[in-house]
C-alpha positions as CSV (number, residue, x, y, z in Angstrom):
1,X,-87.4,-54.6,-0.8
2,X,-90.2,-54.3,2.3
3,X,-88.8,-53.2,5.4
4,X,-89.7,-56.1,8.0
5,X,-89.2,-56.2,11.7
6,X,-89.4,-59.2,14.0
7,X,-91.4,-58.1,17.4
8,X,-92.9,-60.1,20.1
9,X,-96.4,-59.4,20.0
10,X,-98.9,-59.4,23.5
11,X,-101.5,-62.4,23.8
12,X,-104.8,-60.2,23.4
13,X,-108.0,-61.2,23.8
14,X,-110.4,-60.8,20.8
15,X,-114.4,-60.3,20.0
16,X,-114.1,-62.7,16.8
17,X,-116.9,-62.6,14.1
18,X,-116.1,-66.1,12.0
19,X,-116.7,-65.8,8.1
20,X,-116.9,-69.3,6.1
21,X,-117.3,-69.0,2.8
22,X,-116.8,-67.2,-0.6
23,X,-114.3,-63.7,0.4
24,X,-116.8,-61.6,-1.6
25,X,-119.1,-62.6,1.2
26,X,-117.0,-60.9,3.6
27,X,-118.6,-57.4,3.7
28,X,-122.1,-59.0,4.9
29,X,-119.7,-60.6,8.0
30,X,-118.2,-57.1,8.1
31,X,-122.1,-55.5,8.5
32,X,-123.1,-58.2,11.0
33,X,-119.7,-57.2,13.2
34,X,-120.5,-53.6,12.7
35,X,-123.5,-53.7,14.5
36,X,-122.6,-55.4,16.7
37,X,-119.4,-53.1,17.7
38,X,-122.2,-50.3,17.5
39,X,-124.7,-52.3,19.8
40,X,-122.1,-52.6,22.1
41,X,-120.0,-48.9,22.3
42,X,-117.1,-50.4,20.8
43,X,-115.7,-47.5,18.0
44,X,-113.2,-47.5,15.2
45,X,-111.1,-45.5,18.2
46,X,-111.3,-48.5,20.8
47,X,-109.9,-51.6,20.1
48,X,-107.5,-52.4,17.8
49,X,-109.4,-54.0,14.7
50,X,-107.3,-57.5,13.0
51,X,-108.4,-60.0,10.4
52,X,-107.3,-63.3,11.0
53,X,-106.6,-65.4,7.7
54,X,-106.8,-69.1,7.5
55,X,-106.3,-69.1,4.1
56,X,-105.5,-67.1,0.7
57,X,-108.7,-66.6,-1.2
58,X,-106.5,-66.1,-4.5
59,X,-106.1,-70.5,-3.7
60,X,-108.7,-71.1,-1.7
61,X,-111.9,-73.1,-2.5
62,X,-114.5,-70.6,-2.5
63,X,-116.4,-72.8,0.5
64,X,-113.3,-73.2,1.9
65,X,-112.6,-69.6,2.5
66,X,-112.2,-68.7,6.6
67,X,-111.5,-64.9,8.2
68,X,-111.8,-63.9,11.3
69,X,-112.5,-60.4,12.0
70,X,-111.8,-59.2,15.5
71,X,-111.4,-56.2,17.3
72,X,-109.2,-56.3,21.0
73,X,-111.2,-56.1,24.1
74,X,-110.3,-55.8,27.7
75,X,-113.2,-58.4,28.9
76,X,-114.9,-61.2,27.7
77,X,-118.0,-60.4,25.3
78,X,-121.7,-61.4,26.2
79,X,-123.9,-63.9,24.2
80,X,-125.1,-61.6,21.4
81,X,-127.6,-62.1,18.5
82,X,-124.3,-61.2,16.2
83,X,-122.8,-64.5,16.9
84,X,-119.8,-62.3,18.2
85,X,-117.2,-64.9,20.1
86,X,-114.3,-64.5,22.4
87,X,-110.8,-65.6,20.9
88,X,-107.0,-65.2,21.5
89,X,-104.4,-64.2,19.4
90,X,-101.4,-65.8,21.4
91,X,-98.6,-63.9,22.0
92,X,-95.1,-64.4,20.4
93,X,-92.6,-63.7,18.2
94,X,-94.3,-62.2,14.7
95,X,-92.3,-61.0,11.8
96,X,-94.0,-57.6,10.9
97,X,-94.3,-55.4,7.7
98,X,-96.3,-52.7,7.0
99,X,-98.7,-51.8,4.0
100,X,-100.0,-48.0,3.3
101,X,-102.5,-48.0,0.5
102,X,-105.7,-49.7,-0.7
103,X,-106.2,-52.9,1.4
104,X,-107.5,-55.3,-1.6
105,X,-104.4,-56.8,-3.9
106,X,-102.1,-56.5,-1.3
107,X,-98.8,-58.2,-2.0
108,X,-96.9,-58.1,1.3
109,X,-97.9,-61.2,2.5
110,X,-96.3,-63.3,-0.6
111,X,-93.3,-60.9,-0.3
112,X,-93.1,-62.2,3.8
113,X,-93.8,-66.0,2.5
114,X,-91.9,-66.5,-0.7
115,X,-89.0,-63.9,-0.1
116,X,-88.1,-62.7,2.9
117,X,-89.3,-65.9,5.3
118,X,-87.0,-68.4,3.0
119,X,-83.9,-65.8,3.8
120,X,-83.9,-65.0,7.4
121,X,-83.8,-68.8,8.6
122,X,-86.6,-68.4,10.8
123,X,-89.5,-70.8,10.9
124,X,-93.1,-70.8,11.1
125,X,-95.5,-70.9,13.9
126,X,-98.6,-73.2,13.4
127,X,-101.1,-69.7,13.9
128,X,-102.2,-68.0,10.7
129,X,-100.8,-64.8,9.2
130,X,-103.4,-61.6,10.6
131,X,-103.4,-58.1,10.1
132,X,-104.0,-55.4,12.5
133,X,-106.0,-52.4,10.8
134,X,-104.5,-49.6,11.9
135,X,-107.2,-47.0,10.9
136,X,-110.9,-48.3,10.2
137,X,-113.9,-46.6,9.6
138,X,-116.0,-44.8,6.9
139,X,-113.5,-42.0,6.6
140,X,-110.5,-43.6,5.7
141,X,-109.5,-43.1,2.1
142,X,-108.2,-46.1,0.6
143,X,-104.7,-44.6,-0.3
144,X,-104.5,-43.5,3.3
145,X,-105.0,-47.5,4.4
146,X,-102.3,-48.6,7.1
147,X,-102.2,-52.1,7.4
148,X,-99.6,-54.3,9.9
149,X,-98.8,-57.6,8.7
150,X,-98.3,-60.2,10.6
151,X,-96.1,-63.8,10.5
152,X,-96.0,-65.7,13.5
153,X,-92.3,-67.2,13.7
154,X,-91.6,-70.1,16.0
């Protein structure tokens, strides 16, 4: 059993890079995000950095496919040549779990969906599931991966 804890989570305004398409497309969104955190001073240390996940690509169409990777700002971001945008993740109640270890295969999300959701009697809200990276960057080993989960509950 997964240890998950229901938290209100803070509306916080996003730089948003949308990816449409196949997921092993992702790391080419990834690059073009990248840059532009580079291009603009925004490091692995500022900003927490969340994927956004409209769908599961394990039952997803492959053109189907949406993620949005985002990292938290303070302001609203500039026209940029990345195609960079400015979203909200609204604030509310979130059931949370966290994942240590590689960041592909992960099953937390089914355990949160198929388990633990049906049991605890709460209900979904209409916003997708998104995870908040808790340490990016070329240096992380993928056994030392921390990954935040989470459900937004009604």
């Amino acid at each position: 059993m997964q240890k998950v804890e229901v938290i209100h989570f803070p509306e916080t305004l996003v730089a948003a890079l949308e990816h449409h398409g196949p997921e092993h497309l992702v790391h080419n969104t990834s690059k073009k995000f990248i840059e532009w955190r580079k291009a603009n001073g925004v490091s692995p240390n500022h900003g927490a950095t969340y994927g956004i996940h409209y769908a599961d690509h394990h039952t997803t169409l492959p053109e189907a496919y949406r993620l949005d990777i985002c990292v938290s700002v303070n302001a609203p971001v500039a026209a940029n040549a990345q195609g960079v945008i400015n979203k909200v993740i609204p604030g509310g109640s979130c059931a949370k779990i966290r994942h240590v270890g590689a960041r592909h295969n992960m099953n937390s999300v089914a355990y949160l969906l198929q388990e633990w959701l049906p049991a605890s009697g709460e209900k979904l809200r209409d916003f997708p599931v998104y995870f908040h990276y808790v340490n990016v960057g070329p240096g992380v080993q993928d056994h030392a991966m921390i990954t935040d989960i989470y459900l937004p509950l009604l």
